[in-house]
C-alpha positions in Angstrom: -6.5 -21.7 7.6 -5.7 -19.3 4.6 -5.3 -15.8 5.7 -6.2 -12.9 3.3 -3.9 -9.4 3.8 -5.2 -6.8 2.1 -3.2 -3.8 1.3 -5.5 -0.9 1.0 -6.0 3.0 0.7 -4.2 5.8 -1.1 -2.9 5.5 -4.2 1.1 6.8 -4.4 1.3 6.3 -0.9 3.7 3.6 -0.4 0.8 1.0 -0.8 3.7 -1.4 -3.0 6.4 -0.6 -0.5 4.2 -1.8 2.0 2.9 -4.9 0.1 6.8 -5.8 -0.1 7.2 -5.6 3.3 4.2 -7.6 4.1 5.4 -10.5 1.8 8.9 -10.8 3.6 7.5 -10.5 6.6 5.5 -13.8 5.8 8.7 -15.0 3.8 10.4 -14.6 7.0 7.4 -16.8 8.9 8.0 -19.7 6.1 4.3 -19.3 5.2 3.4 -19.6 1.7 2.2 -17.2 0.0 -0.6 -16.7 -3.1 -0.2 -13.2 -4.6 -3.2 -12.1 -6.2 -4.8 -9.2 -8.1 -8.0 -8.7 -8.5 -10.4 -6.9 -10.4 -12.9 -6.4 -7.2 -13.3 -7.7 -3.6 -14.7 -10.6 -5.1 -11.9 -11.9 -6.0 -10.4 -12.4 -3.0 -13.4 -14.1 -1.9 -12.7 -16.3 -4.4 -9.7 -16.7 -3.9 -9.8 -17.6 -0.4 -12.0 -20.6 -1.1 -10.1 -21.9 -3.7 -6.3 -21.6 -2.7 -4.8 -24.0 -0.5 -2.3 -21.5 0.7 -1.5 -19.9 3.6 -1.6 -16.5 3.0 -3.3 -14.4 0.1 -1.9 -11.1 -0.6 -3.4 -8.4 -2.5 -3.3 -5.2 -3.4 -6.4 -2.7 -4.1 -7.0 1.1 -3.4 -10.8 1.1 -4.4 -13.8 -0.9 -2.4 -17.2 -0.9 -4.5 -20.0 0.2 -2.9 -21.0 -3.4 -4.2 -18.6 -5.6 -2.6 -18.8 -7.8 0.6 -16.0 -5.6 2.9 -18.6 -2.0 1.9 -20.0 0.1 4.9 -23.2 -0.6 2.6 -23.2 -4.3 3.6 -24.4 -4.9 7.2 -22.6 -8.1 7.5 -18.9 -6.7 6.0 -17.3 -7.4 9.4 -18.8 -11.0 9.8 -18.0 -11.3 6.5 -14.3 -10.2 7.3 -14.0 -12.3 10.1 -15.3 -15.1 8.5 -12.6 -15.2 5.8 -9.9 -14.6 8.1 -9.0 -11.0 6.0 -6.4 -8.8 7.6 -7.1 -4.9 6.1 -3.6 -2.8 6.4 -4.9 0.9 5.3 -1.8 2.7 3.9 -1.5 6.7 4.0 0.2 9.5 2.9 -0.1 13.6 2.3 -2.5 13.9 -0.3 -0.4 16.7 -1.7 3.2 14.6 -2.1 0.7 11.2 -3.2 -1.1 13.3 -5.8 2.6 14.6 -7.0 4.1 11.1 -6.9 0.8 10.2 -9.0 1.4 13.1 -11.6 5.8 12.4 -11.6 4.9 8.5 -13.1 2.1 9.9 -15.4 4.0 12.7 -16.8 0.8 14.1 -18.2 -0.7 17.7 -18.5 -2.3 18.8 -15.8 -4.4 21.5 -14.6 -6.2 22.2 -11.6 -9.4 19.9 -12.2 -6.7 17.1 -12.4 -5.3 17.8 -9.2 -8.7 17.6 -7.6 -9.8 14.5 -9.1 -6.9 12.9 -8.1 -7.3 14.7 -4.4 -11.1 13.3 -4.4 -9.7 9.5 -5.2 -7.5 9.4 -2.8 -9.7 10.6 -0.4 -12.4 8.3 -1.5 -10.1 5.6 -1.2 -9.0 6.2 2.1 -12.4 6.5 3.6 -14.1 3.6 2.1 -11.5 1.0 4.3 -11.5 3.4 7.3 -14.6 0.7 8.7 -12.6 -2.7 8.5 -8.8 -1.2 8.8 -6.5 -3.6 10.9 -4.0 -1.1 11.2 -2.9 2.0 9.3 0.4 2.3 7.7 1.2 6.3 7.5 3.9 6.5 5.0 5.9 9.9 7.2 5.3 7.6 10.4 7.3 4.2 8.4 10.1 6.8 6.9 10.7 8.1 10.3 10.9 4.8 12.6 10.5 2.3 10.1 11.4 -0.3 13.0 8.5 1.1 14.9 6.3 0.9 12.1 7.3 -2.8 11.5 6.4 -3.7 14.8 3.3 -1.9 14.9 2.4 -3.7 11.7 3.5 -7.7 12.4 1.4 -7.3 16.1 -1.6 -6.4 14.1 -1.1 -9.8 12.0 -0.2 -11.3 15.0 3.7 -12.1 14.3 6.4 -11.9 16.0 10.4 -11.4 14.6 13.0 -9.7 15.8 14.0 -6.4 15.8 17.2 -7.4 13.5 14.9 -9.4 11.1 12.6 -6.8 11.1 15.9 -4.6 9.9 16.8 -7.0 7.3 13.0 -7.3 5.7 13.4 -3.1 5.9 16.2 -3.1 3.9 15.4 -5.7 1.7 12.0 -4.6 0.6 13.0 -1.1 0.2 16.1 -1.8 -1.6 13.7 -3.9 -4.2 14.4 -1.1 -6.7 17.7 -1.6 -7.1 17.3 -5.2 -8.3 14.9 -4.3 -11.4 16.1 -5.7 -14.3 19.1 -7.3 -12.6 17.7 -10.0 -10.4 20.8 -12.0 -9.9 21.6 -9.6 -7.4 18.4 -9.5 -5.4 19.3 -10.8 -1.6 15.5 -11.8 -1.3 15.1 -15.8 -1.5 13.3 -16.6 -4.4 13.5 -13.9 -6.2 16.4 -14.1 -8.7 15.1 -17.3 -10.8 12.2 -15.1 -11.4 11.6 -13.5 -15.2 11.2 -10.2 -15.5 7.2 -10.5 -15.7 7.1 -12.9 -12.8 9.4 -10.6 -10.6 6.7 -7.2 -11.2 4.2 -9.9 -10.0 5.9 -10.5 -7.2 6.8 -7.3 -6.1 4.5 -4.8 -7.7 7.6 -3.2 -8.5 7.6 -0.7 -12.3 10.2 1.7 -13.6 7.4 4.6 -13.6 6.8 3.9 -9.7 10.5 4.8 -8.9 10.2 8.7 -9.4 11.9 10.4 -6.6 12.4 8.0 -3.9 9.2 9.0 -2.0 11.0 12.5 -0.4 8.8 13.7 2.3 7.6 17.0 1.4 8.5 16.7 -2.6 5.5 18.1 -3.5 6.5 21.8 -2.9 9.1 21.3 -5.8 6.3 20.3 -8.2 3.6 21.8 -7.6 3.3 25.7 -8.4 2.1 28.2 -5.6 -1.7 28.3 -6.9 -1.7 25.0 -7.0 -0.2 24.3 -3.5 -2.6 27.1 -2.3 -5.8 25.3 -4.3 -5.0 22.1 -2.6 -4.3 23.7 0.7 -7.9 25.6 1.3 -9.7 22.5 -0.6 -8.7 19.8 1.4 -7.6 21.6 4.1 -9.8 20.1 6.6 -8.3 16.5 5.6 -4.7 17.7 6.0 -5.6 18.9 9.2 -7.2 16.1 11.0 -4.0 13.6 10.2 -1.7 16.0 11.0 -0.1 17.5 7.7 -0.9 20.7 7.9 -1.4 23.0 11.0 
């Protein structure tokens, strides 16, 4: 049976380290895997019926109110179970994802900016909240990142080692390295790949490697107004999962 993982929730969270992660982790199972991108949810639907593969992966951060996985839809977790999809729910503070987001766009930006992309982000984390598997908190991964991995292969119902859970670690965050000189990449069939096919693969883009993900980065981007703005908006947010007091 094919098994669909979605990767899902904030955007500038970690969402492509995560996807990396999840597509060794498989590599490492000797599953086969169909990487696919889709406009909607429906296209993983679609995709599910049509591939002959073992595992789907996919990337998305929104979920329309349309689509078959929506709260709106009574039957989203028959639906789910149905096609065998596994919903990992990545998150980060809103404040260093909405810096991380600004850093790649290098764009003007004023304080209606920052909300909008506070509100996204948000949005996007909420809408999955209903049909999460298991939630990948970027601080949580950077801190025990062999913790993390467990956490997340028990969820999918796999089962490797601690030291092959290392290797897949340092592999998959290591990806950047290997952009634009493949030869080198340690990752099994990954260094035939063209440019194009490898950012397919990977997700990986030179605008996504900004600053190494520091924890906390925002403070040295954001001005004091701005920190303050996003602190008493979203205040309650940053509360409940823990990033501010």
């Amino acid at each position: 049976m094919t098994d669909a993982i979605m990767i899902t929730g904030m955007s500038q969270a970690g969402s492509t380290l995560c996807f990396n992660l999840l597509r060794a982790l498989y590599t490492a199972s000797d599953a086969t895997i169909h990487i696919y991108d889709p406009p909607n949810i429906y296209g993983v639907r679609d995709s599910i019926h049509q591939s002959t593969t073992t595992v789907v992966l996919t990337k998305q951060h929104d979920l329309p109110f349309s689509a078959e996985l929506s709260a709106a839809k009574p039957g989203c977790h028959t639906f789910k179970a149905s096609h065998n999809i596994k919903v990992i729910r990545v998150q980060r503070d809103l404040r260093d994802a909405v810096a991380s987001r600004l850093r790649k766009e290098n764009r003007d930006r004023d304080l209606s900016v920052i909300k909008e992309y506070c509100d996204l982000n948000i949005l996007w984390h909420r809408v999955w909240a209903h049909v999460a598997d298991y939630d990948w908190v970027y601080e949580k991964y950077k801190e025990k990142p062999v913790v993390v991995m467990r956490e997340l292969q028990a969820a999918l119902g796999l089962s490797h080692s601690d030291e092959t859970l290392g290797v897949i670690i340092h592999h998959s965050e290591n990806l950047k390295h290997f952009y634009g000189d493949k030869e080198k990449c340690p990752l099994i069939g990954l260094a035939d790949l063209s440019a194009t096919d490898f950012h397919i693969t990977t997700k990986m883009k030179k605008e996504q490697m900004t600053n190494n993900g520091i924890i906390g980065s925002y403070r040295d981007f954001f001005s004091e107004e701005e920190i303050t703005f996003m602190n008493s908006t979203y205040g309650d947010w940053l509360k409940k999962y823990g990033y501010m007091k």
